[in-house]
N, CA and C atoms as an extended XYZ file, in Angstrom:
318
Properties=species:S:1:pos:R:3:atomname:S:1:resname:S:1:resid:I:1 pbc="F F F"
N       112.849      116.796       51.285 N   UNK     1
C       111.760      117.459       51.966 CA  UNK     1
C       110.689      116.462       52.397 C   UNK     1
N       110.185      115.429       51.183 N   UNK     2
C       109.308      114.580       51.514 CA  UNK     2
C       109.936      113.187       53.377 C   UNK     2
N       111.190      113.327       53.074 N   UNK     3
C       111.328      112.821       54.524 CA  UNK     3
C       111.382      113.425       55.817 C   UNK     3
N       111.446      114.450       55.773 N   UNK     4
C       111.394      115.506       57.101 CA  UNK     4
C       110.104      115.836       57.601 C   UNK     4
N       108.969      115.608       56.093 N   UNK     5
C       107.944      115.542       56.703 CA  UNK     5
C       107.310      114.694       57.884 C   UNK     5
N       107.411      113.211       58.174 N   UNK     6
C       107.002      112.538       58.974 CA  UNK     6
C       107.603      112.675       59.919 C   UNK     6
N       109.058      113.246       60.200 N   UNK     7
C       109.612      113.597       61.261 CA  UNK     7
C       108.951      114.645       62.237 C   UNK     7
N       108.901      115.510       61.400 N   UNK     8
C       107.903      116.907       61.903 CA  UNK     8
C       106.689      116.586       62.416 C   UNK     8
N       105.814      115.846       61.706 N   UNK     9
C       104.579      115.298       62.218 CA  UNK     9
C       104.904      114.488       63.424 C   UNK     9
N       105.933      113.707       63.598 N   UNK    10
C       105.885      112.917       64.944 CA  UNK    10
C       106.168      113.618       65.869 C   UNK    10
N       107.051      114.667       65.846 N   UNK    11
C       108.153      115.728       66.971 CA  UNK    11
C       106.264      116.372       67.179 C   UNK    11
N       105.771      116.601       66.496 N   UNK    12
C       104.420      117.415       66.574 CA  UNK    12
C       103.370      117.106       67.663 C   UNK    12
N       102.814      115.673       67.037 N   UNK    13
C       102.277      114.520       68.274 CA  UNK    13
C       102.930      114.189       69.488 C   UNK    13
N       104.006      113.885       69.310 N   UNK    14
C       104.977      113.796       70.958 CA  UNK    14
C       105.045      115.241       71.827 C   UNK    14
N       104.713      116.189       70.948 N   UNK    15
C       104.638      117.344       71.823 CA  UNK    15
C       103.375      117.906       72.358 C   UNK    15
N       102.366      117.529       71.700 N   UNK    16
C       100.847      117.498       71.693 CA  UNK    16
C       100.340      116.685       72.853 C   UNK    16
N       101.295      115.253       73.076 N   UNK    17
C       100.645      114.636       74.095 CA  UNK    17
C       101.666      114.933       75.429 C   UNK    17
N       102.461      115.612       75.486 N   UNK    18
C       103.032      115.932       77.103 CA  UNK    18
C       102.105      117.121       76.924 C   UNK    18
N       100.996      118.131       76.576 N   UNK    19
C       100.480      119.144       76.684 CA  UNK    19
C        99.390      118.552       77.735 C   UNK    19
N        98.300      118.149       77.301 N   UNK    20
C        97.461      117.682       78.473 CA  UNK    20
C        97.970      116.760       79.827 C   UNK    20
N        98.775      116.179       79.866 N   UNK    21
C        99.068      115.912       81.643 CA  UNK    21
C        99.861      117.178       82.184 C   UNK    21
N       100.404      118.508       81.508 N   UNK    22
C       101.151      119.902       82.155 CA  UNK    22
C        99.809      120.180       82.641 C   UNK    22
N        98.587      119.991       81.766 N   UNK    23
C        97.250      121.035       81.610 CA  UNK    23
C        96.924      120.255       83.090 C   UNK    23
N        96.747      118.791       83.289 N   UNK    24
C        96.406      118.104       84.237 CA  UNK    24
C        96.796      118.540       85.769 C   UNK    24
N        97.895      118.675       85.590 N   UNK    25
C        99.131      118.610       86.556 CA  UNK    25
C        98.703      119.900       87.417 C   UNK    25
N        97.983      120.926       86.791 N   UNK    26
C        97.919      122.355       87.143 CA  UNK    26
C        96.542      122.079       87.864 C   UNK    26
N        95.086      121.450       87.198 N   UNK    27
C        93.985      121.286       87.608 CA  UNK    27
C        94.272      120.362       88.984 C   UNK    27
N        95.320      119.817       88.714 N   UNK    28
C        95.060      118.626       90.400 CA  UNK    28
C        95.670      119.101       91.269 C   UNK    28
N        96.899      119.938       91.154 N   UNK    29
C        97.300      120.628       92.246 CA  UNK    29
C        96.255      121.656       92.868 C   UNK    29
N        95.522      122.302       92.095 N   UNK    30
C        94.783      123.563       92.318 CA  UNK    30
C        94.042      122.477       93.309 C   UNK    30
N        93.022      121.294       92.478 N   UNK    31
C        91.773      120.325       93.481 CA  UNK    31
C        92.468      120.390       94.791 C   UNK    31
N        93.952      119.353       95.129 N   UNK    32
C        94.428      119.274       96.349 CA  UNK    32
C        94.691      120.683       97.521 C   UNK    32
N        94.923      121.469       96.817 N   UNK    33
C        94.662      122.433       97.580 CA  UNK    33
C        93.571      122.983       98.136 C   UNK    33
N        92.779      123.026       96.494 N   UNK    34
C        91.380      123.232       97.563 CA  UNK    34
C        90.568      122.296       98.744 C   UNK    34
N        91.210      120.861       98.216 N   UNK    35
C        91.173      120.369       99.312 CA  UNK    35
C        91.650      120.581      100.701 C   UNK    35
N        92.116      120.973      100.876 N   UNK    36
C        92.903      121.711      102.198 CA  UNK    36
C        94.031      120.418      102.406 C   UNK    36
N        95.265      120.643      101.275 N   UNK    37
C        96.397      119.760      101.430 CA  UNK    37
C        97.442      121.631      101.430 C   UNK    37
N        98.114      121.794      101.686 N   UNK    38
C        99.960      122.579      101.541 CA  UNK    38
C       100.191      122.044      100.019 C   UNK    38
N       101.063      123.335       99.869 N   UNK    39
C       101.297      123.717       98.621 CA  UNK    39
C       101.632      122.689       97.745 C   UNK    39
N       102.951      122.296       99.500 N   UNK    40
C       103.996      121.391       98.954 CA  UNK    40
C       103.729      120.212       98.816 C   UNK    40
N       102.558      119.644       99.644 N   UNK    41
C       102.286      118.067       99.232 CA  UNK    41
C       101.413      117.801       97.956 C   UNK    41
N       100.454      119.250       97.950 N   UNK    42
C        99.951      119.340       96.621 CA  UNK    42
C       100.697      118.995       95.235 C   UNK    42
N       101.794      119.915       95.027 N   UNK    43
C       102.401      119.905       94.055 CA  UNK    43
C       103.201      118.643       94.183 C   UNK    43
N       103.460      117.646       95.078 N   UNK    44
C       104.369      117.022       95.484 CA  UNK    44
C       103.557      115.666       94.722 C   UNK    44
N       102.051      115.730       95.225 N   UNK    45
C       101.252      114.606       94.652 CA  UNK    45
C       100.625      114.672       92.786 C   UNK    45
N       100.374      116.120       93.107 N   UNK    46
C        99.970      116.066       91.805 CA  UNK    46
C       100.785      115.654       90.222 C   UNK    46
N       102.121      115.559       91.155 N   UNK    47
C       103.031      115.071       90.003 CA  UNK    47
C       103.186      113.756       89.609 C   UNK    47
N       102.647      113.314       90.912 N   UNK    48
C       102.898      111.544       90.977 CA  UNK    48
C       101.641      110.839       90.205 C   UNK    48
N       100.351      111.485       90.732 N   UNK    49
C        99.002      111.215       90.226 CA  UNK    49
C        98.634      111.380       88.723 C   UNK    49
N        99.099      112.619       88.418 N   UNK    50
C        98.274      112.870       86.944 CA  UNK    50
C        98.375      112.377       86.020 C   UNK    50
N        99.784      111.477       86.010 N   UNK    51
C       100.397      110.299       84.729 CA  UNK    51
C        99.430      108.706       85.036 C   UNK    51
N        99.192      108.952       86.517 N   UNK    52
C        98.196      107.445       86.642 CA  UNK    52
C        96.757      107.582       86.714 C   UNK    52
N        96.128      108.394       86.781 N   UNK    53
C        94.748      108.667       86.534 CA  UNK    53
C        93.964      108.981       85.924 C   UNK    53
N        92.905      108.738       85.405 N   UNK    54
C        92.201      108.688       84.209 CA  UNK    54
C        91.512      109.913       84.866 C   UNK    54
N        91.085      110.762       83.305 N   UNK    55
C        90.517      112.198       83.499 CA  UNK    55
C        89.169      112.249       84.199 C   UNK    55
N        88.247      110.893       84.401 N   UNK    56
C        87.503      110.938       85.557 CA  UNK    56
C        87.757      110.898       87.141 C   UNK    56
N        88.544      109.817       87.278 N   UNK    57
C        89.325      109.723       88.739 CA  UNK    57
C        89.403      111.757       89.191 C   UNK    57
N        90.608      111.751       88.359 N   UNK    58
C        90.716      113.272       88.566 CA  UNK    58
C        90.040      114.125       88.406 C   UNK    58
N        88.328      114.260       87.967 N   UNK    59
C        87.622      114.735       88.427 CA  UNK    59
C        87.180      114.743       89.448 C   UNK    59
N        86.979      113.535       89.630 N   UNK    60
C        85.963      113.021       91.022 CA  UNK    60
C        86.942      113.959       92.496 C   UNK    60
N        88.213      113.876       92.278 N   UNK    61
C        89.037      114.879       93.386 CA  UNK    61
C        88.688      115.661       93.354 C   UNK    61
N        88.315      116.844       92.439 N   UNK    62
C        87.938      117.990       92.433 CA  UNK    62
C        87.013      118.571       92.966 C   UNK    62
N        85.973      117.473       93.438 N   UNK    63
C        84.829      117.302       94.383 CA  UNK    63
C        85.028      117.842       95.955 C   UNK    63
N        86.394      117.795       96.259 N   UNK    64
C        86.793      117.135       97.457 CA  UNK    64
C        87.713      117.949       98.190 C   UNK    64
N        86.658      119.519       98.408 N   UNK    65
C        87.052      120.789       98.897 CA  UNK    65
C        86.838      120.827      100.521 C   UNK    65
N        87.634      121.346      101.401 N   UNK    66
C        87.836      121.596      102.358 CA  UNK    66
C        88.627      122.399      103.049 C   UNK    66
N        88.355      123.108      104.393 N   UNK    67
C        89.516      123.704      104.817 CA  UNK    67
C        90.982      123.118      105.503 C   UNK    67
N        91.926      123.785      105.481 N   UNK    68
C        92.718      122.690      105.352 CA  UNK    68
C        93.022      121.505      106.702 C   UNK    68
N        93.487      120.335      105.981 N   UNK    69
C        93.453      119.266      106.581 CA  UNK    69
C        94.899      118.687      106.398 C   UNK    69
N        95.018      117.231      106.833 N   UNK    70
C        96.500      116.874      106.576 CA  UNK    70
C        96.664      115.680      105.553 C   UNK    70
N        97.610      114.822      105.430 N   UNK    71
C        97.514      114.278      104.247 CA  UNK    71
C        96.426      112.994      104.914 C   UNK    71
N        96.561      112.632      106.253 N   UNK    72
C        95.854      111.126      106.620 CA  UNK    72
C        94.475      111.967      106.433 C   UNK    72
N        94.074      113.048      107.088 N   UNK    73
C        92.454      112.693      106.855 CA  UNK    73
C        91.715      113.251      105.266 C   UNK    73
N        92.771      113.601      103.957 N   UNK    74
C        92.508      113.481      102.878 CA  UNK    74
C        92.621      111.721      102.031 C   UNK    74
N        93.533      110.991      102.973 N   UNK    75
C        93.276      109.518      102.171 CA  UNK    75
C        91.907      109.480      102.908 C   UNK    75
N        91.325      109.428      104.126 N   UNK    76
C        90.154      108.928      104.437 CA  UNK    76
C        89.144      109.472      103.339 C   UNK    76
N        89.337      110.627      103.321 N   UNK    77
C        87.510      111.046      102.194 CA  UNK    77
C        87.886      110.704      101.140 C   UNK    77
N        89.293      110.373      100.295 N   UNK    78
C        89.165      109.648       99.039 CA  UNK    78
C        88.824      108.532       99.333 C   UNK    78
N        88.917      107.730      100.561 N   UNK    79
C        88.783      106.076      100.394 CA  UNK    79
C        87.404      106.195      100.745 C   UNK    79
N        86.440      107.218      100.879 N   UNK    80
C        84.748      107.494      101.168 CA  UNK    80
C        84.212      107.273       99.228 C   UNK    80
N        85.609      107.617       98.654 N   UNK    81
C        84.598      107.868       97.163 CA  UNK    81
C        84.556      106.318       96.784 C   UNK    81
N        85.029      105.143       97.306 N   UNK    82
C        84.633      103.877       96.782 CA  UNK    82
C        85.808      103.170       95.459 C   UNK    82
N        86.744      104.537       95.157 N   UNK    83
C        87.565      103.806       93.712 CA  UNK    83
C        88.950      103.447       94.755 C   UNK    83
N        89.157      102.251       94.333 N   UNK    84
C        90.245      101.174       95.203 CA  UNK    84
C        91.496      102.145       94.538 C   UNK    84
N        91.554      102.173       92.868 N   UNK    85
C        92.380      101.968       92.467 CA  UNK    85
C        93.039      104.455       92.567 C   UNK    85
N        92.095      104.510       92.723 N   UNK    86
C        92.237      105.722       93.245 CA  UNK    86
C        92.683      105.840       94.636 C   UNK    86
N        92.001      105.642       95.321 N   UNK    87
C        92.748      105.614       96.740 CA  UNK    87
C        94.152      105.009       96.520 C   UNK    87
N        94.449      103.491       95.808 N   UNK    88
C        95.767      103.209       95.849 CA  UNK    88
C        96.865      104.259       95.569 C   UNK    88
N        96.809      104.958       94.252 N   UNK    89
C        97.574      106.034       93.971 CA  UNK    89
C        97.923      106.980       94.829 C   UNK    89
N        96.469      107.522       95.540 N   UNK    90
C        96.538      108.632       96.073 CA  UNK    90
C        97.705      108.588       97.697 C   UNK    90
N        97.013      107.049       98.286 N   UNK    91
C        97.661      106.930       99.304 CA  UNK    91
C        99.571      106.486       98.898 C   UNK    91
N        99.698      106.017       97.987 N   UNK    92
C       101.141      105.821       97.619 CA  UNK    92
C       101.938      107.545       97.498 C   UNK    92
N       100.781      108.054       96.801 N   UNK    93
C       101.536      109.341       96.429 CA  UNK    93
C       101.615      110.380       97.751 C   UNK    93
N       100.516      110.263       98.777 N   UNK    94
C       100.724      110.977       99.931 CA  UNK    94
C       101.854      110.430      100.674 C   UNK    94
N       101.634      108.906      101.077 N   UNK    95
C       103.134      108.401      101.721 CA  UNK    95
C       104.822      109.123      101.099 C   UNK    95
N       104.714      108.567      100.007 N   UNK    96
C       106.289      108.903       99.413 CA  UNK    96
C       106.471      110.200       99.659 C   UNK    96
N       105.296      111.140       99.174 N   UNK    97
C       105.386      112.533       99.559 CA  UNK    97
C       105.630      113.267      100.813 C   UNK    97
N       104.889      112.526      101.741 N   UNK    98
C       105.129      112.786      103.251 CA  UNK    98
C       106.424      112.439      104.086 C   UNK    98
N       107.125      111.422      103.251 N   UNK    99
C       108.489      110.604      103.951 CA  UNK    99
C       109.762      111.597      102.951 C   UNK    99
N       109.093      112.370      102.138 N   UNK   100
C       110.244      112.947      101.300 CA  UNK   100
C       111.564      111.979      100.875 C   UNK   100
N       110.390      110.464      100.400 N   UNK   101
C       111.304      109.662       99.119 CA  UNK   101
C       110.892      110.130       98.071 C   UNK   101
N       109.862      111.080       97.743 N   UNK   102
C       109.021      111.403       96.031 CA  UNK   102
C       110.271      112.356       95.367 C   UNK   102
N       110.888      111.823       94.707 N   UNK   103
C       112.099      112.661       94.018 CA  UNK   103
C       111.309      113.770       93.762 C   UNK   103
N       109.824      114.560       93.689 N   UNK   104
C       109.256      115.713       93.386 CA  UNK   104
C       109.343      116.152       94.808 C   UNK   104
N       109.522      115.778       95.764 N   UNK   105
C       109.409      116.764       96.740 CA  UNK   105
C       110.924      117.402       96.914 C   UNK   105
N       110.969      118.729       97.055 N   UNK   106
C       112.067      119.339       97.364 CA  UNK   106
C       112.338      119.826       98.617 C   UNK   106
């Protein structure tokens, strides 16, 4: 019994930490949309993004509501917020997404 314990505790933590990037994954698709991105590039990016961005970055999107637009003039107002390393993501994740190489796009 005493060895199954630490097993349990780890299966516990490994399951604890895929919980907040699902929780993530849901808040950034919702931002991109309200950004005025489609469903599909939404969900398409938000899958790519939420494993590389720190829970501020991905605030700061959430900022960044509009009616809808396309994916080029959403890299422009992220590359207005000043984070390099944000825009990098974002624009990698709109490209792959837009060329339908992002194994998430279906």
């Amino acid at each position: 019994m005493k060895r199954l314990a630490p097993a349990v505790l780890a299966l516990a933590i490994m399951a604890g930490a895929c919980a907040p990037s699902k929780l993530a994954y849901g808040k950034v698709r919702s931002a991109l949309v309200d950004a005025g991105l489609s469903d599909a590039n939404a969900a398409c990016m938000a899958e790519r993004m939420t494993d590389r961005l720190t829970l501020g970055q991905l605030q700061r999107l959430q900022s960044l509501q509009a009616p809808k637009r396309g994916l080029s003039d959403y890299v422009l107002t992220v590359r207005r917020l000043g984070d390099a390393e944000l825009l990098g993501v974002t624009t990698s994740a709109a490209a792959l997404c837009a060329t339908g190489f992002a194994p998430e796009k279906k």
